[in-house]
C-alpha positions, -999 to 999 in steps of 0.1 A, spaced: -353 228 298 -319 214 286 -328 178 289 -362 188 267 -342 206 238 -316 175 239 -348 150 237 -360 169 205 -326 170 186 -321 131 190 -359 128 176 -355 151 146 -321 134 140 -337 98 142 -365 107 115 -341 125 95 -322 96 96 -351 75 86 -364 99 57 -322 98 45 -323 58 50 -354 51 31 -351 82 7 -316 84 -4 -293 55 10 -322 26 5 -326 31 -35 -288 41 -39 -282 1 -27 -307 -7 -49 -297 7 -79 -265 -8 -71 -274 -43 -69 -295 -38 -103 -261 -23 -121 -243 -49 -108 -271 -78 -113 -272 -68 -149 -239 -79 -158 -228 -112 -162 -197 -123 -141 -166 -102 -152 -186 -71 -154 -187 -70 -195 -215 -86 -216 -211 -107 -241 -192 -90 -271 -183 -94 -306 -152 -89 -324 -169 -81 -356 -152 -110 -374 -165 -139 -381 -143 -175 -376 -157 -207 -393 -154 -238 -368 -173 -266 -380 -195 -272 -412 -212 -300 -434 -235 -300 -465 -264 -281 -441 -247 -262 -409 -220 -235 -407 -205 -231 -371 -191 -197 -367 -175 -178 -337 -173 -145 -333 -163 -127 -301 -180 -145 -275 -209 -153 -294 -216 -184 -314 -238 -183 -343 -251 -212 -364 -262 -212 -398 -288 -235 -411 -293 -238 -445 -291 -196 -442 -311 -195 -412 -290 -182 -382 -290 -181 -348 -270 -170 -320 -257 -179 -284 -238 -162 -259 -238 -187 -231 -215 -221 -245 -186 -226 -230 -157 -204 -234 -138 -220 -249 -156 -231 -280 -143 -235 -316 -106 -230 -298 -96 -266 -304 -118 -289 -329 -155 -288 -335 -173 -313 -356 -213 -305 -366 -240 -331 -377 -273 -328 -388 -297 -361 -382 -326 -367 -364 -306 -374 -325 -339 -381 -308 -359 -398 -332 -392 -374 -332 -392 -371 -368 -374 -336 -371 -334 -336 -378 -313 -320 -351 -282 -302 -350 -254 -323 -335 -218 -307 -325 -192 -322 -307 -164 -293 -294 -127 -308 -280 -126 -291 -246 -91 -295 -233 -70 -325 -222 -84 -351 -197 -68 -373 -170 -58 -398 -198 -33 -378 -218 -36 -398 -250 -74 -388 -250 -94 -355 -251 -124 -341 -238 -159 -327 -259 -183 -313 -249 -216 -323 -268 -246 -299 -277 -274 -310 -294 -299 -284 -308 -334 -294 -317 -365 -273 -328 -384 -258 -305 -425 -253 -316 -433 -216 -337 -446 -203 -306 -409 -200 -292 -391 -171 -295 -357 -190 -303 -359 -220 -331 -338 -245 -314 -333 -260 -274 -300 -263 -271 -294 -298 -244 -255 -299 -232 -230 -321 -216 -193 -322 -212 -171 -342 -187 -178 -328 -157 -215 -326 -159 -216 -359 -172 -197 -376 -140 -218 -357 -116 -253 -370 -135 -238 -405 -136 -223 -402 -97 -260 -391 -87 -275 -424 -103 -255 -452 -99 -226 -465 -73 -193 -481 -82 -172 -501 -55 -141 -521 -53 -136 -548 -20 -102 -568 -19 -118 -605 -10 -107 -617 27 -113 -648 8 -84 -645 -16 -67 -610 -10 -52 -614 -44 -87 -609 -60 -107 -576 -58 -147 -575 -67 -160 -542 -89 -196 -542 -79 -223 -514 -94 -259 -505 -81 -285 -479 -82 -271 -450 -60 -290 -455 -27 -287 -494 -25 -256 -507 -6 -247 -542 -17 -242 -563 14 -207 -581 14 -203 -616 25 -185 -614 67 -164 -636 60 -154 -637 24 -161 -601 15 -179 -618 -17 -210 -602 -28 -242 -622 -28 -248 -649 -54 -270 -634 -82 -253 -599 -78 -237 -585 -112 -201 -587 -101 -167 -588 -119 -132 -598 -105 -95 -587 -110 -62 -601 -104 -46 -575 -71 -16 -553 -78 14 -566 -67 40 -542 -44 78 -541 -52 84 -576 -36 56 -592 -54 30 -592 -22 -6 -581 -28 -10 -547 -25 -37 -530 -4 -67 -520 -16 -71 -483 -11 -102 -469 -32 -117 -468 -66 -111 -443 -85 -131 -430 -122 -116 -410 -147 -131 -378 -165 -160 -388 -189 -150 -391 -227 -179 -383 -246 -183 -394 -285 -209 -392 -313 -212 -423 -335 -225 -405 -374 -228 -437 -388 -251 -454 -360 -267 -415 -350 -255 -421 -311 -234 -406 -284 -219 -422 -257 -199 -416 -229 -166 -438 -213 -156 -437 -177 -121 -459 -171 -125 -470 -133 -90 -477 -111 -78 -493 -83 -60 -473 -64 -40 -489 -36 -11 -488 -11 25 -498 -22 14 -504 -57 8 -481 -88 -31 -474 -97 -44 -505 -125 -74 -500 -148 -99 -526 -141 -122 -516 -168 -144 -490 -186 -181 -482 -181 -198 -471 -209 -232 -454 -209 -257 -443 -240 -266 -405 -242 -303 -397 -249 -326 -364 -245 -349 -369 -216 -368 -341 -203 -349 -316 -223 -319 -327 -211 -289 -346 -221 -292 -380 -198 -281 -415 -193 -299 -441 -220 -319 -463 -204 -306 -501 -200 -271 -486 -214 -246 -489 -187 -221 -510 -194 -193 -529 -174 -164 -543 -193 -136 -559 -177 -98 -553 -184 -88 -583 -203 -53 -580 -192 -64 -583 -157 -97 -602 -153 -100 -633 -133 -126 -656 -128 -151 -653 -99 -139 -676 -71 -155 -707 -62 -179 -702 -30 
């Protein structure tokens, strides 16, 4: 009799604990997640101050912060968005209005200084470029951005960069770039890369007792991003090192790549990338 009155409790306790589960604990999680998934990260929203800063403005477009919103004017058309980077408007912005990807319709250009890079005598921007969406769309403008960071990963995804020290003449390193993917095959037993390959030469680093220094890595800087008003275009620079061991880092040169909208997006131009030689360091491509 005792074992049969036990066997009830522990069944009424298991569907009780089922009806509680699915009932009262099972919606209380997710409410939860739904208060919690409505907020963005920090746990405010977006907010404004309720005063209005002026950042950048020409004969067409005002630039205004306020709070954590930024709001553009156009010609007395405004719009607003909460989602730029954080930073905006805090250190120089600089606004254009021309037609960026050549559809027949001006765009809204702004360049916004972003912080310090890795080359202290040079700054970072982001760029934004706003351009009209169709009537049908809610918001007037597609807002396509890129700063730095976005911009190195977008290049890093697309094409490779690599520096050999020749076993020919160890006081000569190669800069070779391809198509990420494709792995240009080095000569055995000169390290040289094969004839018809777009490659440029440096003179080595030299150590502290004027040996050549070995080759460590290559290394690329942050991506410094401009707009051209005169010529409508943006571009962005990528300074590529040597990096080695017993010898300071040298800059062997700068890559430069055109910016254009593909897709939506703010993307590498096509036939844009650019390979130019430190002066001060080039050498001649050795005799095979």
């Amino acid at each position: 009799m005792g074992i049969t009155v036990l066997a009830v409790v522990l069944a009424f306790l298991v569907v009780a604990g089922v009806l509680y589960y699915n009932k009262v604990y099972k919606p209380s999680v997710q409410q939860a997640v739904q208060e919690t998934t409505s907020y963005k990260a920090g746990g405010t929203e977006p907010q404004k101050s309720g005063k209005r800063t002026l950042v950048a403005k020409n004969s067409t477009v005002s630039v205004y912060v306020d709070g954590d919103f930024v709001i553009i004017d156009n010609d007395g058309t405004e719009e607003e968005f909460s989602d730029w980077n954080e930073n905006f408007g805090k250190y120089d912005t600089q606004v254009y209005y021309a037609d960026f990807n050549s559809d027949g319709s001006k765009d809204i250009i702004i360049v916004d200084d972003e912080g310090e890079g890795d080359i202290k005598s040079k700054r970072l921007y982001g760029l934004y470029v706003l351009t009209l969406k169709d009537e049908k769309s809610e918001n007037t403008y597609k807002v396509s951005y890129t700063n730095s960071d976005n911009w190195l990963s977008n290049f890093n995804s697309i094409v490779t960069c690599s520096l050999n020290q020749l076993k020919i003449d160890p006081q000569i390193i190669q800069f070779v770039m391809d198509y990420n993917g494709v792995s240009v095959p080095l000569d055995a037993d000169t390290g040289l890369a094969p004839e018809g390959t777009r490659a440029w030469y440096t003179e080595t680093a030299k150590t502290e007792n004027g040996e050549n220094a070995k080759l460590k890595s290559v290394r690329l800087s942050d991506a410094y991003i401009t707009y051209d008003e005169k010529t409508n275009s943006a571009e962005a620079q990528i300074y590529v090192y040597a990096t080695y061991d017993g010898a300071a880092e040298q800059n062997v040169g700068i890559i430069t790549t055109g910016i254009e909208i593909y897709n939506g997006n703010l993307d590498i131009k096509e036939k844009s990338v650019v390979y130019s030689a430190n002066e001060d360091l080039a050498v001649a491509a050795p005799k095979r």
